[in-house]
VMD Tcl script that draws the C-alpha trace (Angstrom):
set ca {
  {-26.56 -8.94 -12.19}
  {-23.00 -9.03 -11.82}
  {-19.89 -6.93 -11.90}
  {-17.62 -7.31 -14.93}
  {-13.96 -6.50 -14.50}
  {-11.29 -5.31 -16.57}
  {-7.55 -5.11 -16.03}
  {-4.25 -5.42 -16.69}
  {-2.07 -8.58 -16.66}
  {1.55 -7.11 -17.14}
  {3.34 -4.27 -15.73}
  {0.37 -1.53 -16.80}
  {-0.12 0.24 -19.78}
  {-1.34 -2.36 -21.65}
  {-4.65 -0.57 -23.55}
  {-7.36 -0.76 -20.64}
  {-8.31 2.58 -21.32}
  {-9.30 2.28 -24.97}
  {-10.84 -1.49 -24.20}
  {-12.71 0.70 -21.37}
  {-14.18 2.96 -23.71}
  {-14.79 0.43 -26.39}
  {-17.41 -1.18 -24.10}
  {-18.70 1.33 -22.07}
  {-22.35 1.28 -24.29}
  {-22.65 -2.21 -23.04}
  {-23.00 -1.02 -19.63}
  {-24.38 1.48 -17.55}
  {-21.35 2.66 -14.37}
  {-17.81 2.78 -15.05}
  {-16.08 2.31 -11.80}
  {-12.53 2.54 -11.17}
  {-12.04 0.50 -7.79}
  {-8.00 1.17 -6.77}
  {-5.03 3.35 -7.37}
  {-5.12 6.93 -8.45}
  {-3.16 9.50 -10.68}
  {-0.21 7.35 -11.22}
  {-2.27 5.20 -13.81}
  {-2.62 7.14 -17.26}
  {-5.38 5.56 -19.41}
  {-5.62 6.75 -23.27}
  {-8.46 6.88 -25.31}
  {-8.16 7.44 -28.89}
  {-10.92 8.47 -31.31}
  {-12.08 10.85 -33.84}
  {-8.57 12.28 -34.17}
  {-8.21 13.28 -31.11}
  {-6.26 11.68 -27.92}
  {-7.20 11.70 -24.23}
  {-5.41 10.46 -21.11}
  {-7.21 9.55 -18.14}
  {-6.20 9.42 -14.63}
  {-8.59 9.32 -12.11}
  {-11.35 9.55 -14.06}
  {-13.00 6.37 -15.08}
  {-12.85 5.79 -18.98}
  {-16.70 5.99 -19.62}
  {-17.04 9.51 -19.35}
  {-17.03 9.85 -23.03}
  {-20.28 8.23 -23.45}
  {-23.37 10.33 -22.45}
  {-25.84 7.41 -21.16}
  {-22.94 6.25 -19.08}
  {-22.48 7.05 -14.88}
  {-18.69 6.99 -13.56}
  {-17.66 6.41 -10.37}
  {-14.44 7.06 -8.70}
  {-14.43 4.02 -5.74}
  {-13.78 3.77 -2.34}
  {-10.23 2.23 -3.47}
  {-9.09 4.79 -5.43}
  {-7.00 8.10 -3.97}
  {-7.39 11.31 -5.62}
  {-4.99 14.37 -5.76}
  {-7.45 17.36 -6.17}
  {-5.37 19.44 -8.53}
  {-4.70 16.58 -11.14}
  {-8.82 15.50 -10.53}
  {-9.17 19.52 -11.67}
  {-7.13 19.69 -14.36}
  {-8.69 16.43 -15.94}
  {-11.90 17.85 -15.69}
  {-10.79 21.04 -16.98}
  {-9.60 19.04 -20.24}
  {-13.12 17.89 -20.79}
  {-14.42 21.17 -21.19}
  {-14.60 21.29 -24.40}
  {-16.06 18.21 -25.09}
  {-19.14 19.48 -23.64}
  {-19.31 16.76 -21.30}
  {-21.89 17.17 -18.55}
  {-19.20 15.64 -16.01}
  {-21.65 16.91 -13.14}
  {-24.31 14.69 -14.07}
  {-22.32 11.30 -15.01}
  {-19.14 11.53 -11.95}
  {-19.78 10.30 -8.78}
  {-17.04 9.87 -6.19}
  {-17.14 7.59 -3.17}
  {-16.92 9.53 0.16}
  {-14.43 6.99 1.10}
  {-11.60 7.34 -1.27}
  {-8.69 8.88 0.08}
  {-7.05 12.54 -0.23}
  {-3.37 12.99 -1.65}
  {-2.34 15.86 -0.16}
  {0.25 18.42 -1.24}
  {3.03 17.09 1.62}
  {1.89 13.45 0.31}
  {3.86 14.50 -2.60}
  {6.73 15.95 -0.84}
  {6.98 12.80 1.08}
  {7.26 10.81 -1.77}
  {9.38 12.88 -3.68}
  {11.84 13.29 -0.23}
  {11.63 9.15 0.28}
  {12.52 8.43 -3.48}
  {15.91 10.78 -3.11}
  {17.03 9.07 0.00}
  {17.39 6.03 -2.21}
  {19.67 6.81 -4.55}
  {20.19 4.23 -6.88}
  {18.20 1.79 -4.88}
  {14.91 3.75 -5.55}
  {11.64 2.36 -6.31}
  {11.09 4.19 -9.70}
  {7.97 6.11 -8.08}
  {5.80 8.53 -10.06}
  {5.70 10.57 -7.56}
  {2.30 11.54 -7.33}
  {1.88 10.73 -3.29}
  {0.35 7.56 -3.73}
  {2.39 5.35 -1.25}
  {2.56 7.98 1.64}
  {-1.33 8.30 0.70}
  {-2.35 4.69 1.25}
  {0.54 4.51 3.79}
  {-1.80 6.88 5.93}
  {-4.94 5.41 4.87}
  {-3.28 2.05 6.79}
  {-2.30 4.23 9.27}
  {-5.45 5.12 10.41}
  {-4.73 9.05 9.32}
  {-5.89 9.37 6.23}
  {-7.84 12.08 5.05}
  {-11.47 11.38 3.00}
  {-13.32 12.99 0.54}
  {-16.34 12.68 3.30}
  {-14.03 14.75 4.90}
  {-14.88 17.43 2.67}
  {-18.02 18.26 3.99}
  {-16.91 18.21 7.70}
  {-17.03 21.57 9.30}
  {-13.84 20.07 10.68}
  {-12.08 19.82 7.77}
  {-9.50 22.37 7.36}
  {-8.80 21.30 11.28}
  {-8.26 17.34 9.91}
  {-5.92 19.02 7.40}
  {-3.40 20.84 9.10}
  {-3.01 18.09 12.04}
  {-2.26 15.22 9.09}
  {0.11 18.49 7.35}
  {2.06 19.15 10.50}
  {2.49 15.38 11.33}
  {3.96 15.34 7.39}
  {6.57 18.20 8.07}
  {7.74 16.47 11.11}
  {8.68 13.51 8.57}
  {9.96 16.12 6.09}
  {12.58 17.46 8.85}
  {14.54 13.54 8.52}
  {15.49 14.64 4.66}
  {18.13 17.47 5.76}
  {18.83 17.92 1.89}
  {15.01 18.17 0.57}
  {13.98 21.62 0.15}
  {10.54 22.46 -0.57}
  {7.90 25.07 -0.81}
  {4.63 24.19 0.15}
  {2.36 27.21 -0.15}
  {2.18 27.27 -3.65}
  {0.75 24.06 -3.68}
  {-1.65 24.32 -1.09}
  {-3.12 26.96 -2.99}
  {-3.67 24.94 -5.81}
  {-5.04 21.84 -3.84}
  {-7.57 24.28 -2.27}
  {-8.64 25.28 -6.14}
  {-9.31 21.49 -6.19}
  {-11.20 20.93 -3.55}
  {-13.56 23.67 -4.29}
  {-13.97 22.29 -7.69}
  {-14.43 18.61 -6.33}
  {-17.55 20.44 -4.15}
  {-19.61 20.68 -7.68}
  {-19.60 16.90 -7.83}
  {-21.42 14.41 -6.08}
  {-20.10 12.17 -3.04}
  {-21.86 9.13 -2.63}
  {-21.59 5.97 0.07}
  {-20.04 4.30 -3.28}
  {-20.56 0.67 -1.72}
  {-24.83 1.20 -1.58}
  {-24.82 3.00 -4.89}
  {-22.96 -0.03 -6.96}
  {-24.90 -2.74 -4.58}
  {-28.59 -0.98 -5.41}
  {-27.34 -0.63 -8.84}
  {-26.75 -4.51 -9.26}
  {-30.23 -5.25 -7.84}
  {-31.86 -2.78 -10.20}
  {-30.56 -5.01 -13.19}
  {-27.71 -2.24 -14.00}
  {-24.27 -3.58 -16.18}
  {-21.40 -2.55 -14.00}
  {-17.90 -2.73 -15.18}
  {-14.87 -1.80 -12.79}
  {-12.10 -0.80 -13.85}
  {-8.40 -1.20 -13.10}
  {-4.88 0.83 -13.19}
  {-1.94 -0.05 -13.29}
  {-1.31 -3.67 -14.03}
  {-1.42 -7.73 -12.48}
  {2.17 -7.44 -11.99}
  {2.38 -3.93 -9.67}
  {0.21 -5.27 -7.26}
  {1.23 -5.01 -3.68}
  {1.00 -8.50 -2.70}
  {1.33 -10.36 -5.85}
  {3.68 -8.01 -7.99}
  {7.06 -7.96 -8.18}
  {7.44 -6.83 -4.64}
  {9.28 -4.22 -3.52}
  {9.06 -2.76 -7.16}
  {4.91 -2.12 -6.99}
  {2.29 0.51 -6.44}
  {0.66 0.42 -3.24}
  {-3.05 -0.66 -4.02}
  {-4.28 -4.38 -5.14}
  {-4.70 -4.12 -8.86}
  {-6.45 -7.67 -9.15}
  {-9.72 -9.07 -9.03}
  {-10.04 -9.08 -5.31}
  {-9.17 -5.33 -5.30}
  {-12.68 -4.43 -6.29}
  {-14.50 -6.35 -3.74}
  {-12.86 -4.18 -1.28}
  {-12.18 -1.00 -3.51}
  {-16.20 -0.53 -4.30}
  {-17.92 -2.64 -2.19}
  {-18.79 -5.64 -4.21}
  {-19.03 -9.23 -2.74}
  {-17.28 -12.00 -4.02}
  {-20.24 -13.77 -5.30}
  {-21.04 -10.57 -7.67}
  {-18.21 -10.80 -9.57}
  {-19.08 -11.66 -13.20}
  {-16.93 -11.57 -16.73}
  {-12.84 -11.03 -16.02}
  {-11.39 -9.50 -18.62}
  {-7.35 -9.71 -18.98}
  {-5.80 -6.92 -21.20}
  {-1.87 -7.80 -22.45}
  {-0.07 -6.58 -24.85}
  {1.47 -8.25 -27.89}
  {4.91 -8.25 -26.42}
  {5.55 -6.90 -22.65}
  {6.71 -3.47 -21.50}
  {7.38 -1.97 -17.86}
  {8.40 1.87 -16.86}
  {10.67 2.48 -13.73}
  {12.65 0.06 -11.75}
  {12.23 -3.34 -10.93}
  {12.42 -6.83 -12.83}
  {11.85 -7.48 -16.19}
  {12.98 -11.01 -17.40}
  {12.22 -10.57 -21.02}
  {13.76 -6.65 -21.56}
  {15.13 -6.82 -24.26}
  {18.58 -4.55 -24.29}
  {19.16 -4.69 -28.45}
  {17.89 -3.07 -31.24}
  {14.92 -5.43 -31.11}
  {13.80 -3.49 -28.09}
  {14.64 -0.15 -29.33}
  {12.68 -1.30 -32.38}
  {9.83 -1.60 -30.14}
  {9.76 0.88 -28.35}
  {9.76 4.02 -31.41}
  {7.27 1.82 -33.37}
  {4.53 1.06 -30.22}
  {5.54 4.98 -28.93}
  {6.67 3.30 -25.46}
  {6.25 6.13 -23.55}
  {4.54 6.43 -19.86}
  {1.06 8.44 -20.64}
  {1.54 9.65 -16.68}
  {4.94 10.25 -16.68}
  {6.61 10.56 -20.25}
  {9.04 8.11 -19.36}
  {10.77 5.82 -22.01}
  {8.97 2.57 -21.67}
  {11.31 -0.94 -21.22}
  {10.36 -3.42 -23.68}
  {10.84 -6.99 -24.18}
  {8.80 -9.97 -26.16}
  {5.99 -11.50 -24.50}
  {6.02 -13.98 -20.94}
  {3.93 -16.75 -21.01}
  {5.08 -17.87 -17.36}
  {4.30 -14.14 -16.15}
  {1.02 -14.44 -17.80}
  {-0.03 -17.21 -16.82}
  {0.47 -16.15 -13.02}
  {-1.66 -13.10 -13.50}
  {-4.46 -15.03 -15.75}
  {-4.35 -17.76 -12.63}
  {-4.51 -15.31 -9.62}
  {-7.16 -12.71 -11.19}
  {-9.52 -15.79 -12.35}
  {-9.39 -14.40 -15.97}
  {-12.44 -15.42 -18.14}
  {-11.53 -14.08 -21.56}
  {-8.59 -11.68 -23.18}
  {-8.04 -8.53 -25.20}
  {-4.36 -8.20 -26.97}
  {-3.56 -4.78 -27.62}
  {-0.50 -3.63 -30.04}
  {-0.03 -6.64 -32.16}
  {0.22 -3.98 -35.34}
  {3.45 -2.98 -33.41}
  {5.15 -6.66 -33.86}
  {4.50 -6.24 -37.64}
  {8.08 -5.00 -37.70}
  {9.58 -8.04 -37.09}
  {10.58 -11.27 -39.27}
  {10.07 -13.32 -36.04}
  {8.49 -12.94 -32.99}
  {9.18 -14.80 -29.84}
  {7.78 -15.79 -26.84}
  {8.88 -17.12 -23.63}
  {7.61 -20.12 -22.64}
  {9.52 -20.81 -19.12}
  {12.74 -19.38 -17.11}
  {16.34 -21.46 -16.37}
  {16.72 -20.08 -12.75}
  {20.46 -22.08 -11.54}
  {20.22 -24.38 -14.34}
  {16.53 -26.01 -13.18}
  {13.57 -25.52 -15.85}
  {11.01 -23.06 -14.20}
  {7.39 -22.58 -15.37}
  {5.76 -21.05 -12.30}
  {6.81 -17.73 -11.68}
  {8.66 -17.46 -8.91}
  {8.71 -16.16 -5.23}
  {11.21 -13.45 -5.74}
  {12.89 -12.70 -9.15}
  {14.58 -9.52 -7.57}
  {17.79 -11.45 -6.65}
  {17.60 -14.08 -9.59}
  {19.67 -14.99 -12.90}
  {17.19 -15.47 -15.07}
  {17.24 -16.76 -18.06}
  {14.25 -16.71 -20.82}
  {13.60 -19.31 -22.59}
  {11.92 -18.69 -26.38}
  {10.24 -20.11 -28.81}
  {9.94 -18.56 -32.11}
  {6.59 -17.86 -34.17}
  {6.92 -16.67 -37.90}
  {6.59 -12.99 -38.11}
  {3.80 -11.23 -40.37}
  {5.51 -8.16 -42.23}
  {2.59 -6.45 -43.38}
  {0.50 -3.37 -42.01}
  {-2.36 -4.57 -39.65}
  {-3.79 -1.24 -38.92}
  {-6.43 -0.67 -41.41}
  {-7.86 -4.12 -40.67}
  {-11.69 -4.55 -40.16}
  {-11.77 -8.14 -39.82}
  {-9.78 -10.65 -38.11}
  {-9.95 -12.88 -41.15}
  {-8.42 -10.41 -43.05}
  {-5.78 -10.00 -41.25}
  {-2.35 -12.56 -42.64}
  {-2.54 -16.03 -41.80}
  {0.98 -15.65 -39.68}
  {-0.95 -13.03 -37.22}
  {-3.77 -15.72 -36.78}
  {-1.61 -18.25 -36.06}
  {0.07 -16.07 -33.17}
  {-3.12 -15.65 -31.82}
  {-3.97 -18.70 -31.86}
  {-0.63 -19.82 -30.44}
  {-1.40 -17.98 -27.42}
  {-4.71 -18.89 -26.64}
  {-3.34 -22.23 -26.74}
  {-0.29 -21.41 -24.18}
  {-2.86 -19.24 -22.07}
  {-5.88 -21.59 -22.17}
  {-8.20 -18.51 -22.41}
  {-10.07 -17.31 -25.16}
  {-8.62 -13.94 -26.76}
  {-12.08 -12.53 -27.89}
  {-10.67 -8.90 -28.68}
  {-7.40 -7.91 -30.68}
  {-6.31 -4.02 -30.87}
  {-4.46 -3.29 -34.12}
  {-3.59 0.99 -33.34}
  {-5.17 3.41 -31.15}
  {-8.30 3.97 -32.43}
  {-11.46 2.75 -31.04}
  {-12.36 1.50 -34.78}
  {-9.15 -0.29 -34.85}
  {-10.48 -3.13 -32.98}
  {-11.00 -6.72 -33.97}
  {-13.98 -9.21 -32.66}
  {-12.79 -12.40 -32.66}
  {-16.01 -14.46 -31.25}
}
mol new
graphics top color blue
foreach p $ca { graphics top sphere $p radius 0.5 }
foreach p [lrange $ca 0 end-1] q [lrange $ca 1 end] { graphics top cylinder $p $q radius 0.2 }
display resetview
């Protein structure tokens, strides 16, 4: 057996939570392999809507193990008050969560770091979440980082207050950042007590045994292609590889075990926070967007940037993540629009560009579109593809062409029943 994977190919939020949870009963362990509270995952279904952060998005699904990987780093009071929102789902979270003993703590002063860092910017600031995940893996780098292993140390609270007091040395550079840091300790400690109840597990045998038993594994990914810290749009990234190659070293997996790579994108492209965004669309178009797909960050709240779709951009991520097949999510959202374009290559100082570039930071950049006949009608009740208006088929089709990879899912709303099979 092999390891399926599933992630993003634009800037995040592009659906992997519901695609997640709409194939979890084909498989038997959920693992998330890299990044941690910053990514916001939403599952929608029987009227009611969940978000996700560190908690893989199987956990619906009673037959189903999840594991939180080696890659991942988890902040113990947002890992609580997940859990807490299950309770009244009745799920058995005891039974189906694992967590590897080698993913990383955030700690409260994690937090404060990042919160201090992202001030001292000013306008020149990353657009963090800041939920402690840079200073987190920063430390993990470091050699200083603090495990959930570490848990079950009787030198634990010792390993804690040396990494806390080496944190409010940092703290003392911000003269202007005020803080209070009991409070928050207090509620870390809840955390950790409630992280006891679960099971820690050397995360790399588990999956490995798992694939020689026969088991369907499928990992999956936060955040998106284009946030990854080597291949993103660097300096404006998280701080965790969110491609393929992220979960050989995020759970464990070899190379040669990596099966089925499935690329999520959405109809059109959005990005939260700072950084570049050649097709952002400043216009009513994008404000259009944005109210009718409810752009807004499921971690953070934040109004979402929105722009038509990049062929150029995603054909970088479908090249670099080895992409096998592809789920569009949101194309009910473009119904909208008499027209709906797509950018097929950049004009960076005049010369045609199709690969996407080095550095678009410091670039003019100009989009280049061509236009696809829009559909008008409501998608969102559909139960078929071949139901759906022959303008809609034809933009999927378009873009299977452009992409060279089949599209074998397409989301029309929220719901888990609002997906389409197109074998």
């Amino acid at each position: 057996m092999k390891v399926d994977v599933l992630l993003g190919l634009q800037w995040g939020d592009e659906g992997k939570g519901k695609i997640v949870d709409v194939l979890t009963p084909k498989y038997d362990i959920i693992a998330r392999f890299q990044g941690g509270p910053n990514a916001g995952h939403t599952l929608e279904f029987e009227g009611i809507k969940h978000v996700l952060h560190t908690i893989p998005s199987g956990i619906f699904h009673s037959n189903v193990m999840n594991l939180v990987g080696n890659g991942v780093v988890i902040d113990p009071i947002i890992f609580k008050g997940e859990l807490d929102q299950l309770k009244p789902f009745n799920i058995d979270h005891e039974k189906r969560l694992l967590i590897s003993k080698k993913a990383h703590l955030i700690l409260p002063t994690h937090k404060l770091l990042d919160a201090a860092s992202e001030m001292s910017k000013g306008k020149n600031k990353i657009g963090s979440t800041l939920k402690g995940i840079g200073p987190t893996y920063m430390d993990k780098t470091g050699r200083n980082g603090l495990r959930v292993g570490d848990i079950l140390s009787p030198n634990f609270e010792k390993k804690y207050k040396t990494l806390v007091a080496k944190h409010i040395n940092i703290l003392k550079h911000y003269e202007d950042f005020k803080y209070e840091l009991k409070e928050l300790e207090a509620n870390w400690f809840e955390g950790i007590e409630t992280m006891k109840k679960l099971q820690f597990v050397d995360s790399e045998n588990y999956i490995n045994k798992a694939l020689n038993e026969g088991k369907k594994i499928l990992a999956e990914g936060a955040q998106g292609t284009m946030l990854d810290i080597d291949f993103g749009t660097y300096p404006f990234v998280t701080s965790s590889n969110t491609i393929t190659a992220g979960t050989c070293t995020g759970l464990g997996v070899p190379p040669n075990k990596i099966g089925n790579i499935i690329g999520i994108f959405k109809a059109y492209c959005t990005r939260v926070g700072s950084g570049p965004f050649p097709t952002e669309l400043h216009d009513n178009d994008g404000e259009l967007m944005r109210k009718e797909g409810h752009e807004f960050g499921a971690t953070t709240g934040r109004p979402r940037r929105c722009g038509w779709i990049d062929l150029v951009q995603l054909k970088y991520a479908i090249m670099i993540n080895g992409v096998t097949e592809l789920s569009m999510m949101k194309g009910d959202v473009l119904s909208i629009f008499d027209e709906i374009k797509a950018c097929t290559h950049y004009m960076i100082n005049g010369e045609k560009v199709t690969d996407f570039p080095y550095d678009i930071n410091d670039h003019d950049i100009t989009p280049i579109y061509e236009s696809i006949p829009g559909w008008k009608e409501d998608l969102t009740k559909l139960e078929k593809l071949e139901d759906s208006p022959d303008t809609f088929v034809s933009y999927v089709n378009y873009l299977e062409k452009q992409l060279n990879v089949p599209i074998r899912v397409v989301s029309v709303g929220p719901d888990r029943k609002q997906t389409l099979s197109n074998a």
